[in-house]
C-alpha positions as semicolon CSV with decimal commas, in nm:
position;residue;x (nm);y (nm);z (nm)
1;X;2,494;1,182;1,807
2;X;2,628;1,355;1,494
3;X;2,277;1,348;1,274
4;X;2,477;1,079;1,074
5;X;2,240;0,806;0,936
6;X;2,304;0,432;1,055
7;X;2,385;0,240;0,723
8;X;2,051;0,026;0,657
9;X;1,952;-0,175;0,375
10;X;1,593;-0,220;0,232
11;X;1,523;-0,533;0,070
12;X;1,162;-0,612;-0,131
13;X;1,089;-0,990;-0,185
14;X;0,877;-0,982;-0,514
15;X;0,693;-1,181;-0,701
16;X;0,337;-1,309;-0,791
17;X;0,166;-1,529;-0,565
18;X;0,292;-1,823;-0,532
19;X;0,640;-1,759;-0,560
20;X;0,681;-1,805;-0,171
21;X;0,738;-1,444;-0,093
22;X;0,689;-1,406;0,259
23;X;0,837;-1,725;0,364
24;X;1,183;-1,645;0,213
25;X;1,155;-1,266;0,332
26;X;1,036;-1,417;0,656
27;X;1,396;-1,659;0,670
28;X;1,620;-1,378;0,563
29;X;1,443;-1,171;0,877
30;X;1,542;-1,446;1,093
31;X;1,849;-1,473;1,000
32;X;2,020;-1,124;0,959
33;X;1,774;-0,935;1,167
34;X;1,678;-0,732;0,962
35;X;1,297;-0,588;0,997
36;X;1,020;-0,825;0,854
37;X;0,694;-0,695;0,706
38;X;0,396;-0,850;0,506
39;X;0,309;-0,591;0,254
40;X;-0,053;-0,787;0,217
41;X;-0,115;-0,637;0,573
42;X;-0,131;-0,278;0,444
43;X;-0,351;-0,339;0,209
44;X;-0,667;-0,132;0,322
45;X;-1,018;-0,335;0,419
46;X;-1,169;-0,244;0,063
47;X;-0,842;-0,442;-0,153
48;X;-0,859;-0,704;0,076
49;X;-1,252;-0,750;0,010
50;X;-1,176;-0,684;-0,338
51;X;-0,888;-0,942;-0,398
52;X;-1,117;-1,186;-0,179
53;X;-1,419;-1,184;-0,457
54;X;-1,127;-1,237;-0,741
55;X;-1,102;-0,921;-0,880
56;X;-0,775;-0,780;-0,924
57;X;-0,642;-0,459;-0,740
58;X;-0,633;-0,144;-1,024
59;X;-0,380;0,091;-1,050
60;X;-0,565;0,349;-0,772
61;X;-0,664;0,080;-0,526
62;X;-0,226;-0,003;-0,491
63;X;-0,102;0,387;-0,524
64;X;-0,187;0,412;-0,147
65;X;-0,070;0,048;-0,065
66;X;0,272;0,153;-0,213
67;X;0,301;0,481;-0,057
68;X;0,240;0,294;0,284
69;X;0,473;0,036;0,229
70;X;0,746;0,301;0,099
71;X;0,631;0,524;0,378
72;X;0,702;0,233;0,671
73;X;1,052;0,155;0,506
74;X;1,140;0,530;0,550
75;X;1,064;0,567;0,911
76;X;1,257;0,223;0,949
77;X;1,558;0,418;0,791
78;X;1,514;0,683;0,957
79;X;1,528;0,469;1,297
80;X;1,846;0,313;1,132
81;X;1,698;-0,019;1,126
82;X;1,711;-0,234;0,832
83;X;1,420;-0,382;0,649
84;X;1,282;-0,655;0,447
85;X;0,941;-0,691;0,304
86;X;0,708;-0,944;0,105
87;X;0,544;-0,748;-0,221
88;X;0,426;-0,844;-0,552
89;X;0,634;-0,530;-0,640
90;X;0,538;-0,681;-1,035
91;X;0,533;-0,303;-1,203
92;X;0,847;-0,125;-1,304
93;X;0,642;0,176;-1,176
94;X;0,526;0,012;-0,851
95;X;0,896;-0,045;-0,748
96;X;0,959;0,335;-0,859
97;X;0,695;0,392;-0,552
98;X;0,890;0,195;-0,321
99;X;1,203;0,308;-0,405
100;X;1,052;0,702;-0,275
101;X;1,093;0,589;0,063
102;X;1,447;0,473;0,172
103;X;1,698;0,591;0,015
104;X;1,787;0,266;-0,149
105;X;1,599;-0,047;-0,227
106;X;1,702;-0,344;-0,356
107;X;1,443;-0,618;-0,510
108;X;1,479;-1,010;-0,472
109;X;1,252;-1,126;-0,769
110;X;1,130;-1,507;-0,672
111;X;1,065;-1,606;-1,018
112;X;1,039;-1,910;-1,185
113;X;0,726;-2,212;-1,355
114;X;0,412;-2,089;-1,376
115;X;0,320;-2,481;-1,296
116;X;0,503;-2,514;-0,994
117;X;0,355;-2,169;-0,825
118;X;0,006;-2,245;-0,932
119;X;0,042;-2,573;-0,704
120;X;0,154;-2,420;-0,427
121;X;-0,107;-2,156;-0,454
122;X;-0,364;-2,458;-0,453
123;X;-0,211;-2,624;-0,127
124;X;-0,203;-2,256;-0,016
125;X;-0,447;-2,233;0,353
126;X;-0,548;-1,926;0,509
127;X;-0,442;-1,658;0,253
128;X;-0,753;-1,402;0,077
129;X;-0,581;-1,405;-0,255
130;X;-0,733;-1,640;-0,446
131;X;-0,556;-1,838;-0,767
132;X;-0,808;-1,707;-1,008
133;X;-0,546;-1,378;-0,964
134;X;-0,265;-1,545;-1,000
135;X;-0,288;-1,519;-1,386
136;X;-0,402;-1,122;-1,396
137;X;-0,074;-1,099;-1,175
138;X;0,172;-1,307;-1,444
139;X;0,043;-1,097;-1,709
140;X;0,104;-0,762;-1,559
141;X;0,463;-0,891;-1,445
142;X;0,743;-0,642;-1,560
143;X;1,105;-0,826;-1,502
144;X;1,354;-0,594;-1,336
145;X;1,519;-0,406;-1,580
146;X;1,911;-0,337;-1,596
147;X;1,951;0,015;-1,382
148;X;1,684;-0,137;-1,126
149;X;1,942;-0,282;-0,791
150;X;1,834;-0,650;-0,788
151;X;1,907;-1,025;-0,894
152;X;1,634;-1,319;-1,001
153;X;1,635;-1,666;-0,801
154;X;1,444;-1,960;-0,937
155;X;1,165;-2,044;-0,718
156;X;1,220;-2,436;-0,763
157;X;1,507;-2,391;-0,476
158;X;1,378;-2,485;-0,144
159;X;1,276;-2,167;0,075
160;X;1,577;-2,264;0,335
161;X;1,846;-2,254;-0,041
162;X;1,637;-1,930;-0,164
163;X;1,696;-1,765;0,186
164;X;2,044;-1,892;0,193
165;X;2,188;-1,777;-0,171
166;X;1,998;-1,413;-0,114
167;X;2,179;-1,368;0,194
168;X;2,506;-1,483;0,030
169;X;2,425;-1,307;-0,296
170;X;2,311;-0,990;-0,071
171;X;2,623;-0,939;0,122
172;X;2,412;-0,969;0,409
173;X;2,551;-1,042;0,827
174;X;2,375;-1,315;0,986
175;X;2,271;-1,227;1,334
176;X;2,544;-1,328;1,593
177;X;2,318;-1,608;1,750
178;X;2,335;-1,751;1,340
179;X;2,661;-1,675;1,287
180;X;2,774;-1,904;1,573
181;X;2,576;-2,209;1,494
């Protein structure tokens, strides 16, 4: 081995809750490959208790979140492997954090009715975050800005069309076992 870096490519499904994060990074995972994670499971016992009772996170309680989460996409680059990872990602200066780890990171914003998320965060089972945040997160929402490596996709597309056109619009290989089917 030369010390040469295996290409990878880092990609951060973002949005507020709602927005069906985690199922569309979860379908581009399954098919390209590429390295799911949940960025709600770094969140440290304290957020999560926090979040839980309605409160939204500060600025201090996500600095270490973010440094994890950029942190566990640079040892997946450094491996060679490929990532993609469910985050809220809503600040311009959150996805600055990210972006320290690998050495590029690209941001799928699912984006889209306010209306439409807020009912799926009420049929929503089994997840802490509770819809009183949802509005705290909307408000705090910063769009991606022009020199930020990204696109938008309306979250009113089925999850299997949203993982479909990011794939397409990504440039990304589907795994050979896809590929053939």
């Amino acid at each position: 081995m030369t010390g040469e870096q295996l290409p990878t490519r880092h990609i951060v499904v973002m949005g507020v809750s709602g927005a069906g994060k985690t199922t569309v990074a979860r379908g581009i995972s399954e098919l390209t490959g590429l390295r799911f994670a949940e960025a709600d499971e770094f969140h440290s016992a304290a957020n999560v208790a926090q979040m839980r009772a309605g409160i939204p996170l500060d600025d201090a309680a996500r600095w270490p979140w973010l440094r994890a989460l950029a942190a566990w996409m640079a040892e997946r680059h450094a491996e060679g492997v490929s990532t993609v990872l469910a985050c809220s990602a809503l600040k311009r200066a959150y996805r600055d954090e990210l972006r320290q780890g690998p050495p590029e990171v690209e941001f799928l914003h699912l984006d889209g009715s306010a209306e439409l998320m807020r009912e799926r965060l009420r049929l929503r089972v089994g997840h802490y975050m509770p819809a009183s945040l949802f509005d705290s997160q909307r408000a705090i929402l910063e769009h991606l800005e022009p020199d930020e490596s990204g696109m938008v996709l309306e979250v009113a597309a089925s999850p299997d069309d949203l993982v479909r056109v990011a794939i397409d619009r990504l440039g990304l290989p589907l795994r050979a076992s896809v590929a053939g089917h």
